[in-house]
C-alpha positions in Angstrom: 41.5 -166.9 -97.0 42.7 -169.3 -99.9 40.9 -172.6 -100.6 44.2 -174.6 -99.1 44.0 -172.0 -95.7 40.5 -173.2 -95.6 40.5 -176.8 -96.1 43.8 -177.0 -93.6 41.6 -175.1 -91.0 38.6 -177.7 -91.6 40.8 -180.6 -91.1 42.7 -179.6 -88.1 39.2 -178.8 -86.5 37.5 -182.0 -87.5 41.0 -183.9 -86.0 40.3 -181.9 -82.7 36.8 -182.6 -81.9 38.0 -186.4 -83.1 40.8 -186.5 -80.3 38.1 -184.2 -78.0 35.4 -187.3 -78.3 37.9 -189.5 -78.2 39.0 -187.8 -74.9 36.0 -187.9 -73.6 34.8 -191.4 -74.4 35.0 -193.9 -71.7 37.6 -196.5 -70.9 36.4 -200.1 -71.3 36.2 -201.5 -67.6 38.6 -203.3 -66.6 37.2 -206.7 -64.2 39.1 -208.2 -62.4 38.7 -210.8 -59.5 40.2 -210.3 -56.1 40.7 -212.6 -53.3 37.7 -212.4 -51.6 36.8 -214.7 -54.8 34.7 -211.5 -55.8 34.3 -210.3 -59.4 35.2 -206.7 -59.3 34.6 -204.1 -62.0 36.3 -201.0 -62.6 34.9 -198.3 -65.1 38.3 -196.2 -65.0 41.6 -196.1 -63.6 40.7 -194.5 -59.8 42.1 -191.4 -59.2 41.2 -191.2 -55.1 41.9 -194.0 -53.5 42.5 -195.2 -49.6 45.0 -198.3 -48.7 44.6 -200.3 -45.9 47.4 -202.3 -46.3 50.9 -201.2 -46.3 52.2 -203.4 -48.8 49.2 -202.4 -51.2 50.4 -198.7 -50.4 54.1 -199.1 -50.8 53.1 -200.7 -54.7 51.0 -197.6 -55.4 53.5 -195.7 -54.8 56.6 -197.8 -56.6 54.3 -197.9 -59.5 54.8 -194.1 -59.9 51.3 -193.3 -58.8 51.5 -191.8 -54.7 49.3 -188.8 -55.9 46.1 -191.1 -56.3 46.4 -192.0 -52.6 44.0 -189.8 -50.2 44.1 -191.8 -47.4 46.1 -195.1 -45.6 46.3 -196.8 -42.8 47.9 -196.3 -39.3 51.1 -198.3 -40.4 51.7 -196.9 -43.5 54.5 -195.3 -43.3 56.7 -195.4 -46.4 57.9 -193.6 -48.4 57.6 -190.7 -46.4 54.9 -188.4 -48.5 52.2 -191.3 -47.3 52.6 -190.0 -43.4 51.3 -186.6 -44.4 47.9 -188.7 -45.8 44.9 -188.7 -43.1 45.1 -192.0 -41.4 42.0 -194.1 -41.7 42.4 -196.9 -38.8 44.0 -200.4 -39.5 42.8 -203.5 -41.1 40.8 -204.9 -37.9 39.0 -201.4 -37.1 39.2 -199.1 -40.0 37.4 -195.7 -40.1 34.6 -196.1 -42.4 33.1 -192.7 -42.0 36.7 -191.1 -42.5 37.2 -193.3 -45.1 33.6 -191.9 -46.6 34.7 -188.9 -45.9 38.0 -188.6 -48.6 35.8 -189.8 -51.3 37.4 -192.3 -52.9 36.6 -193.8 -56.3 38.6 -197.2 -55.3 39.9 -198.6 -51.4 42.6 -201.0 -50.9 42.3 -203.8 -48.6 43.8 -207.1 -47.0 41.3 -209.8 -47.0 41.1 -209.9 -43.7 40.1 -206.5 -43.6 37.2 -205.5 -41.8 33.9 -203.2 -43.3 34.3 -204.4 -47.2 30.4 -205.0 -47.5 29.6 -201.7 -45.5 32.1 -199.8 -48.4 30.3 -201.2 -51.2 27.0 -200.6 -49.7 27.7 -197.0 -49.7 28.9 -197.6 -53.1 32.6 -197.4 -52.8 34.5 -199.7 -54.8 36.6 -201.9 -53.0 39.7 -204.6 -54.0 40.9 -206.8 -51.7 44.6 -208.1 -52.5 47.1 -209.8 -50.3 50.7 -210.5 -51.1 52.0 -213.4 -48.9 54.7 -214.8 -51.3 56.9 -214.3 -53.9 54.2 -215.5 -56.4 52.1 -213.3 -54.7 53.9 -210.3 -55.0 54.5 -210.8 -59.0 50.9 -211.0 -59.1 49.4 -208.0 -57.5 51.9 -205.8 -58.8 50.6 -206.4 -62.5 47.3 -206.6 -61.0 47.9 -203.3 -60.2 49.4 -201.7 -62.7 46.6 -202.7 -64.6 44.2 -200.7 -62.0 46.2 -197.6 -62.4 47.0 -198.2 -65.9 50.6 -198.4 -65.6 52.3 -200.4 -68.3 55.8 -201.5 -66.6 54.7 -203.0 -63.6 56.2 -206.4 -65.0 59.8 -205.0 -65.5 59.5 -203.5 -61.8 59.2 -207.2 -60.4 62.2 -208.3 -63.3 64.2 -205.9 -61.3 63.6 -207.0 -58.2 63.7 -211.0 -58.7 66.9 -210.2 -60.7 68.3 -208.4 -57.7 67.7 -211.2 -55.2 69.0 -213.6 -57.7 72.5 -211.7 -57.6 72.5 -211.5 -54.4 72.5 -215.3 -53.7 74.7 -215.5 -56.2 77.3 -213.6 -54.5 77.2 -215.1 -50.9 80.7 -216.7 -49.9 79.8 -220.3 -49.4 80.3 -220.2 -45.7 77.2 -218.2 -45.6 75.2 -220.9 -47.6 73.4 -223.6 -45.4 73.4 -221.5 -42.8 70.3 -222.7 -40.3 68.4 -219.8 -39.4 66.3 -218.8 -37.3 64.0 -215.5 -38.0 62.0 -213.8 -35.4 58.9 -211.3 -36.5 58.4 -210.2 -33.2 58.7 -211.0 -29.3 55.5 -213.3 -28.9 57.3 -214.8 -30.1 56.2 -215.6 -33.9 58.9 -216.9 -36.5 58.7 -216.7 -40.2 58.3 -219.9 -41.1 59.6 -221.8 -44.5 55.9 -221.3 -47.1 56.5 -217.1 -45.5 57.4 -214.4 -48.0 60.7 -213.8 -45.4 61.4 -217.8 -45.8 61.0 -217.5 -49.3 63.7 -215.4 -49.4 66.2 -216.9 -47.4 65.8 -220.1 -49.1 66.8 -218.2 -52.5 69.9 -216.9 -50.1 70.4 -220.5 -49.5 69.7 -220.8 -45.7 67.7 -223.4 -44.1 65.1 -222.4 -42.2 64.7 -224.1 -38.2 60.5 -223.7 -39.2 59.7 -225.9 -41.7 56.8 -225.7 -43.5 54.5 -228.0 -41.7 54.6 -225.1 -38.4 52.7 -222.5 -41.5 53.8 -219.4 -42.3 53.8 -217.2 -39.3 53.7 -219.7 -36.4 53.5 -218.7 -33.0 56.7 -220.5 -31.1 57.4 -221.9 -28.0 61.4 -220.2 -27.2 62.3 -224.1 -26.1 61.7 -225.1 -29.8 64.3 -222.6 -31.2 66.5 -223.9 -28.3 66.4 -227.4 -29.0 67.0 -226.2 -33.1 70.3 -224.1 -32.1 70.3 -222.1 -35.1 73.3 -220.8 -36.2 72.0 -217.9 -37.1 69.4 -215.2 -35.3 67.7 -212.9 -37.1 65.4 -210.6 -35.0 62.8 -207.9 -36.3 62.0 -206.7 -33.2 64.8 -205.8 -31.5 62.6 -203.3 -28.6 62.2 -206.2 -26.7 64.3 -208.0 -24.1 67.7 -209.4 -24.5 67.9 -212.5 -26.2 70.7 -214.0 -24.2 68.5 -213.3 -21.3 65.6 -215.7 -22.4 65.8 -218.7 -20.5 68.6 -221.1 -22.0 68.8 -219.1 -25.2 72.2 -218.3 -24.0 73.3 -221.9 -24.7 72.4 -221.9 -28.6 75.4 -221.3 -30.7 74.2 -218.3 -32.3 74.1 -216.6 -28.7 77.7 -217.9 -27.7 79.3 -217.0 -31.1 77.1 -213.8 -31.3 75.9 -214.9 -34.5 72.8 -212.0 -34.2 71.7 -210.0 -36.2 69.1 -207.3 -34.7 67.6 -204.9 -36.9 66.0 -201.4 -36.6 62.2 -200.9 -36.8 62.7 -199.3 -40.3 64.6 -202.0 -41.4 61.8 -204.5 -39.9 58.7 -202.5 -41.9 60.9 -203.3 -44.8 61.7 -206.9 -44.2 58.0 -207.7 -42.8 56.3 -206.4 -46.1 55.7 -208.1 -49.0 56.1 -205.8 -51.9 58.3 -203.8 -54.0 61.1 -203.7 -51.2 61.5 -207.2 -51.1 65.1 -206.9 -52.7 66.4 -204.4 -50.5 64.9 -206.7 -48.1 66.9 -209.6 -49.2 70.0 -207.5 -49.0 69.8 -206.9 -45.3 69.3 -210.9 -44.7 72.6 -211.3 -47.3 74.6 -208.8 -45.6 73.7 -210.3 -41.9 74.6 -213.7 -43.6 77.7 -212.6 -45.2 78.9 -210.7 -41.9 77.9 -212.8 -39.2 78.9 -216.5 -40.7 82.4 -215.1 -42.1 85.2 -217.9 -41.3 82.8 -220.8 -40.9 83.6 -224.1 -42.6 80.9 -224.3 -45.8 
């Protein structure tokens, strides 16, 4: 073997064990403090992780990372490859032994979750995050993509914000102003104006019939909505009765003039959840907009 041969040989082994320790060094932790107020430290990006939230699972999985999840909750259901995942409960009675069970390095949760001190007791890492706004949703998406060490989650929530920009900007103005009324589900609760779904039909350019004051999700009385007359229904629960059949509902203009839109339980996950499908999300409210207030006077 020549000199050159051998010195080549040398180099290309000290450069090996160099990228083999620098393999095997560890990541600095990443801290991070969730909204529980508490001051969370992560040593590595997890690699088994449970979500009890599905807006926390539907960012995993937008953020290109699906395969990390081993678990999720009962209502975690998109995209599909999450319903093949052993379900661990829901956010007021999850699992903890089945969550135990999977192993995880890292568990997702809603504030509101119950069982975060018995996790961490065993020694499970857990993050509480909960997107409730537009704000919101910005946030925990970079928040995140920094967990699972994914460098474009910023020009994912670009996308989207860009998206529900367009799509205001392309209403016909007989759709703008529109006062509307949105219904989560038959209690009935509304969406109120400070909700993520308010949020969005403000950008859309609709006034909302619950302001602000009534809170995000308030519970309503159906007399209130009658007294609004709305001239526009939106309903995410369309399994339950007809509307015209609530008392004097089928007085309100919307009713008569059968301004309603009614959408599909799929269509209601997406609209419900604040998270990476808020702009497909927006499109359904633009297209029930665009359709149903056609050839009214702006």
């Amino acid at each position: 073997m020549s000199r050159a041969t051998l010195h080549s040989c040398r180099w290309l082994h000290g450069l090996g064990l160099a990228l083999a320790l620098l393999w095997l060094a560890p990541a600095s932790a990443l801290q991070l403090t969730d909204e529980r107020g508490v001051r969370v430290t992560v040593d590595k990006p997890p690699q088994r992780m449970v979500s009890l939230l599905p807006s926390l699972t539907e960012m995993v999985c937008a953020l290109g990372q699906c395969q990390r999840l081993v678990g999720v909750d009962r209502y975690s259901n998109f995209p599909a490859s999450v319903r093949k995942l052993p379900q661990v409960g829901g956010g007021i009675d999850p699992n903890i032994e089945a969550i135990v069970a999977l192993k995880p390095d890292l568990v997702l949760m809603a504030t509101s979750t119950q069982g975060a001190e018995r996790l961490q007791s065993l020694g499970i890492v857990v993050v509480a995050l909960e997107p409730k706004t537009h704000a919101d949703v910005q946030r925990v998406l970079l928040q995140l993509g920094q967990l699972l060490g994914v460098p474009d989650a910023q020009r994912m929530w670009r996308d989207m914000d860009a998206e529900v920009s367009a799509l205001a900007r392309a209403l016909p103005p007989a759709a703008r102003g529109a006062r509307v009324y949105f219904e989560v589900n038959s209690a009935p609760y509304a969406a109120g104006a400070t909700s993520f779904i308010g949020e969005t039909l403000a950008r859309l350019g609709a006034q909302n019939i619950v302001p602000a004051s009534m809170g995000p999700f308030p519970k309503i009385n159906p007399e209130y909505v009658v007294q609004a007359n709305p001239d526009l229904i939106m309903v995410g629960d369309y399994s339950t009765m007809r509307i015209e059949q609530r008392p004097g509902w089928s007085s309100m203009r919307a009713v008569r003039e059968k301004r309603v839109c009614l959408f599909t339980p799929e269509q209601a996950d997406m609209l419900v959840r604040p998270g990476p499908r808020m702009a497909e999300g927006a499109r359904l409210m633009a297209n029930c907009l665009t359709e149903k207030m056609a050839g009214r006077a702006p």
